[in-house]
C-alpha positions in Angstrom: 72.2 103.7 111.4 73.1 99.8 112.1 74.7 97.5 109.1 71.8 95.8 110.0 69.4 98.4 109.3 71.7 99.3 105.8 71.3 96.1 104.7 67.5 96.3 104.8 67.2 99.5 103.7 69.3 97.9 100.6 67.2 95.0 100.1 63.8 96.9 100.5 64.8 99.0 97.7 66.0 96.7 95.2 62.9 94.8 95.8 60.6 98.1 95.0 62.5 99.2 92.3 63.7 95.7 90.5 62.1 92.7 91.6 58.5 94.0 92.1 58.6 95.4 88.1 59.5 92.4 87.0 56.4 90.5 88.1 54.3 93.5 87.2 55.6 94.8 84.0 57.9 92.6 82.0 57.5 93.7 78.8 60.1 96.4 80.3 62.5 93.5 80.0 62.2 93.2 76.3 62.5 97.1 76.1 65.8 96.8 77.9 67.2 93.8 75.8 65.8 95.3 72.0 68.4 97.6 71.8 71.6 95.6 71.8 70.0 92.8 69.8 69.0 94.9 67.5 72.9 96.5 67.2 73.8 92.4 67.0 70.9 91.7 64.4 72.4 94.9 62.2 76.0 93.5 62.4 75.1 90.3 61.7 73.6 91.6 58.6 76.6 94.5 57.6 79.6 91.8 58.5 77.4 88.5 56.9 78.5 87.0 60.5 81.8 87.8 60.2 81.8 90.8 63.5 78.8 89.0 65.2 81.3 88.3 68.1 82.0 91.9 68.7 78.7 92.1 68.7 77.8 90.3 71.7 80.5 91.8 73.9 79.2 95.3 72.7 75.6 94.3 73.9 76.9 93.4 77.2 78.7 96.8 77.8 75.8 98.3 76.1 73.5 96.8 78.5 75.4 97.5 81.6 75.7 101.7 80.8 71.8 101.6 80.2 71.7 99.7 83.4 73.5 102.8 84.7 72.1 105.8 82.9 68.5 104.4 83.2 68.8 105.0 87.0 68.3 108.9 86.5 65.0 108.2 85.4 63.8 106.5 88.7 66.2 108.7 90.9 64.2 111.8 89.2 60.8 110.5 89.2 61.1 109.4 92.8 62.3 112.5 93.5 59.8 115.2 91.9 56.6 113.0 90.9 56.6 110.7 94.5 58.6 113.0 96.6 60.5 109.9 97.9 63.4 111.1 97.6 62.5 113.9 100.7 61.2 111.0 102.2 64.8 109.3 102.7 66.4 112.4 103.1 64.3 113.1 106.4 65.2 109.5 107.0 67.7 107.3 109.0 68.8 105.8 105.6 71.7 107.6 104.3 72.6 109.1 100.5 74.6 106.6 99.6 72.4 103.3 100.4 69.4 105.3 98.5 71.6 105.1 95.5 73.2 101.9 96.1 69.8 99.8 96.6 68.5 101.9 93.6 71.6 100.9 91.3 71.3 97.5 92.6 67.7 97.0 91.5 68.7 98.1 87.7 71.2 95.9 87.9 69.1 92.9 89.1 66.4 94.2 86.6 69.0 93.8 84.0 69.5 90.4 84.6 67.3 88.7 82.5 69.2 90.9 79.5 72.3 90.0 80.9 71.5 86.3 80.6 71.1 85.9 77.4 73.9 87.9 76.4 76.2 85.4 78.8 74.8 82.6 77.1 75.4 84.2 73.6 79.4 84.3 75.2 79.5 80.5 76.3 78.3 79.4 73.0 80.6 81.7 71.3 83.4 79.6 73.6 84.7 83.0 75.1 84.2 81.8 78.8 87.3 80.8 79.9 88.4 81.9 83.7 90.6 84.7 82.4 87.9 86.4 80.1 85.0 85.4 82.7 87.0 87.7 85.1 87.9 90.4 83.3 84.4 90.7 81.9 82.6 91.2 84.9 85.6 93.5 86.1 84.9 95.5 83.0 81.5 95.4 83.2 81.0 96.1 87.0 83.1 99.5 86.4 81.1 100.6 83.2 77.7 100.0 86.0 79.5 101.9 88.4 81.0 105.2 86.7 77.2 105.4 84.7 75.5 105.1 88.1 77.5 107.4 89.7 76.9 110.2 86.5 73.4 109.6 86.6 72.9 109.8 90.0 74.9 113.5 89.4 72.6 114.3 86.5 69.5 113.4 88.4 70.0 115.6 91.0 69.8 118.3 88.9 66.6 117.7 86.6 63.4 119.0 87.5 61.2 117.3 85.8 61.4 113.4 84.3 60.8 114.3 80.7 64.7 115.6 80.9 66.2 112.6 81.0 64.3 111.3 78.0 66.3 114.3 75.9 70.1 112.7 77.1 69.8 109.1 77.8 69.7 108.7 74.2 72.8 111.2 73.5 74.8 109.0 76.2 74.0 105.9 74.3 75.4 107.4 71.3 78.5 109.1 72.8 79.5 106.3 74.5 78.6 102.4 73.0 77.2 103.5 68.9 80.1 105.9 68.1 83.3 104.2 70.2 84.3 101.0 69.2 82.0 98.8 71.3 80.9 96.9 69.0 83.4 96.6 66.3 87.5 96.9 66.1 88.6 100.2 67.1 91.4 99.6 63.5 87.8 100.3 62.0 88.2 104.3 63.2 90.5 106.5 60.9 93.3 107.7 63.1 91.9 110.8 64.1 88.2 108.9 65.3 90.6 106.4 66.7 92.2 109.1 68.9 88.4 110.7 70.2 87.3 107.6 71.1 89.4 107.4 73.7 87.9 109.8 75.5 85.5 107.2 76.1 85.8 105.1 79.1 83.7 102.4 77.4 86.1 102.1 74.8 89.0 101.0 76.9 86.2 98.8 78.5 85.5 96.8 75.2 89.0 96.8 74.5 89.8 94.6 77.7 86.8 92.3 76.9 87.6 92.0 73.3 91.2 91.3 74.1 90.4 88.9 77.1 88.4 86.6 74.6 90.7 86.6 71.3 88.9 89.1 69.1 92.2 91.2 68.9 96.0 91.0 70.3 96.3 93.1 74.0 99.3 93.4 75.2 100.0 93.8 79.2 101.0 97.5 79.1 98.1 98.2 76.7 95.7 96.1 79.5 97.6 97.7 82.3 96.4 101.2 80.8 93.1 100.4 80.2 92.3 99.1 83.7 94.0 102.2 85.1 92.2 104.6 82.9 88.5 102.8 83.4 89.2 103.2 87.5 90.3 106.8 87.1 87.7 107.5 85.2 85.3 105.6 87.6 87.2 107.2 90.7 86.6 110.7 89.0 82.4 110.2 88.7 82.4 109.4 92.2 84.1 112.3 93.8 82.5 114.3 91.2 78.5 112.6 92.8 80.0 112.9 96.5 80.8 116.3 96.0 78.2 118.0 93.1 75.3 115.7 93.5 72.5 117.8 95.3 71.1 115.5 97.9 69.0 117.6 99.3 67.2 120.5 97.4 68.3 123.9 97.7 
């Protein structure tokens, strides 16, 4: 198969999958933003203002693993309600364009979300160069490592309704009970210590660090970027090598 031919095969599918649903069904882009407004509506309330910034970098991670996780309902539903998936498979496009024009049009989907979150960060004054950088770096790896576990997940569900039991357990587990959207010094010691098993927590770290909410030193960044990659690194190899592709 050409680059040529990949490239279309890319852009085809982010069109079906993110910008035809947003001219047809928008409300879904108030579904995808109510969630982390409503986490930055309670901490507005809890912390009387005082946390609201931690808030908004929260929503953006928040908003980036749904990005992510959402893709194993599509990935399912196109492959055991349409059959579409079979259809690629037989196919000169390969596995890994499928899931990369897929992931792109959640992310494109997203952007609406996204945009009023970046705005909440300008007004906040949090875009300098620095932070502008190392947010989407953070960001871009939290969309990558979810896509690549959902993907996994996906290939192993049989029916839809499945990934309506864990999408809301991986919201939990990783962005409600890390420190996403508050100050990990919030966590007893021993909390402090499981929520770094999180990758997202080393994610908010960076942002919240790269925009003044609390002191990061270089070693501390260095091992945050290190452990976000790995961890990234780790849910590909794991898709390449345990995702089902084809059915057995």
């Amino acid at each position: 198969m050409s680059e040529r031919n990949r490239l279309r095969s890319l852009l085809t599918l982010v069109q079906l999958n993110g910008l035809i649903p947003i001219r047809t069904q928008p409300l879904y882009l108030v579904n995808l933003v109510a969630s982390p407004l409503s986490f930055l509506f309670f901490i507005w309330i809890v912390s009387k203002g005082a946390d609201l910034a931690y808030g908004v970098v929260g929503g953006m991670v928040l908003t980036m693993l749904s990005v992510g996780t959402g893709l194993q309902s599509d990935l399912t539903h196109y492959r055991h309600d349409l059959k579409f998936q079979d259809i690629v498979v037989a196919s000169p496009v390969e596995a890994p364009v499928y899931v990369a024009g897929l992931a792109l049009s959640e992310l494109v989907y997203s952007l609406p979300a996204l945009a009023v979150f970046a705005i909440l960060f300008v007004y906040y004054g949090f875009a300098t160069v620095t932070s502008s950088v190392v947010l989407v770096g953070a960001l871009l790896l939290v969309w990558s490592f979810a896509t690549a576990f959902a993907f996994t997940l996906s290939t192993y569900f049989q029916d839809v309704r499945e990934t309506w039991m864990f999408s809301p357990i991986f919201s939990l587990v990783l962005t409600v009970l890390p420190p996403v959207y508050y100050p990990i010094g919030y966590l007893p010691g021993w909390a402090q210590i499981a929520a770094r098993f999180s990758p997202t927590t080393y994610a908010a770290e960076l942002v919240q660090g790269a925009v003044g909410l609390q002191p990061l030193t270089f070693s501390t960044a260095t091992i945050d970027w290190v452990v976000l990659v790995a961890f990234t690194a780790a849910l590909f190899v794991i898709a390449a090598f345990k995702a089902r592709w084809k059915d057995p």
